[in-house]
N, C-alpha and C positions, 0 to 999 in steps of 0.2 A: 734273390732274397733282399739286396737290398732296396731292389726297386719297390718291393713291398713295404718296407720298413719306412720308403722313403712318402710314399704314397699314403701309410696306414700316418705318418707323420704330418703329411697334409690334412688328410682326413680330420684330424683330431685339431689338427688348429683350423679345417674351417668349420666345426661344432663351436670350437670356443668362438670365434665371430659371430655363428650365428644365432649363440647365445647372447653373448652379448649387446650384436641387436635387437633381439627379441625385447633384453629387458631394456634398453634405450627406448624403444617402441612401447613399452609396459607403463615405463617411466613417464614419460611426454600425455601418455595419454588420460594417467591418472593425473597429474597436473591439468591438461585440457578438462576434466571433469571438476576438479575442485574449482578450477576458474569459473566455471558455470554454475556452480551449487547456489543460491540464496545467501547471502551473507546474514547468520541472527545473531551478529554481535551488535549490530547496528541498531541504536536507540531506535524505539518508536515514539511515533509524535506525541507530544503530551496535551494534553486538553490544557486549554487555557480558561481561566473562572476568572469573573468581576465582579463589583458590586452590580445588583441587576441596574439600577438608576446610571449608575455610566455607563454602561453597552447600552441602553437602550438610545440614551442620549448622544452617543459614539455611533453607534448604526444610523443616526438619523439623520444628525448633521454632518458627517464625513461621506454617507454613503446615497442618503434620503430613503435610506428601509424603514420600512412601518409593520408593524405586525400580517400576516395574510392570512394564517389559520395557529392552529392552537391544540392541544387534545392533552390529553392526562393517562400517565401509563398509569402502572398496575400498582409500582411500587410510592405511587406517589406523586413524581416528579412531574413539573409541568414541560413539554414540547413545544416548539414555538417555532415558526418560520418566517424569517424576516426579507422583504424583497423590494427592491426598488419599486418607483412606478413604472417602468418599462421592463423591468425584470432584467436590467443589464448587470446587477448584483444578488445575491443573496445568503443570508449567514442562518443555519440552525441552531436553536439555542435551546441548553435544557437548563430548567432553577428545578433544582433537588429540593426533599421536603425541609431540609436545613436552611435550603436561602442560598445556597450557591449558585452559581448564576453562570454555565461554561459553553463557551462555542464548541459544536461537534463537529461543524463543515461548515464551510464559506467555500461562494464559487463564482460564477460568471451564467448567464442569457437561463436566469426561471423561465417555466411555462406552464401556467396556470390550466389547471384542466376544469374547464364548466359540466357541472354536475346537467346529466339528462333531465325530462320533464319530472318523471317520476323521483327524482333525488337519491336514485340509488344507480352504485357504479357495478358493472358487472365484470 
């Protein structure tokens, strides 16, 4: 009897260890998850707005971008893509119908695509 008492005694302390590895292994790995999740407390970048007369003046003489194309959304605003002569710069620029004047993206090596004979891209 008591080898049973002594055994059912092991018995029950090795449940309790491998519970509580279980939940060590539980633990670790729900932290390994949360390290991995996307952080969204982290500010997103904010648009930066000018007068349009100094960005235009600022893109041309810090960068030598000159206007390349141009188009008009829906809501208004004008679109504009500025780029070096060799395309080793380029910044998008949108002026809202207020007059604001905000860079969306700036980046590194444009590449101009030339429209076919018939002037439609497919």
């Amino acid at each position: 009897m008591s080898r049973f008492i002594h055994f059912a005694g092991d018995l029950v302390l090795s449940r309790a260890a491998s519970r509580a590895a279980f939940f060590a292994m539980l633990l670790l790995l729900s932290l390994a998850i949360l390290l991995m999740l996307p952080r969204t407390g982290e500010a997103a970048p904010e648009t930066v707005c000018f007068d349009r007369a100094a960005l235009i003046a600022h893109l041309n003489g810090k960068f030598s971008e000159t206007p390349i194309a141009a188009g008009l959304a829906a809501n208004g605003s004008m679109v504009e893509v500025f780029s070096s002569p060799e395309g080793d710069t380029w910044t998008i620029v949108l002026t809202g119908p207020d007059g604001a004047t905000c860079v969306m993206a700036s980046g590194e090596s444009w590449i101009g695509v030339t429209l076919p004979k018939n002037d439609k891209i497919s």
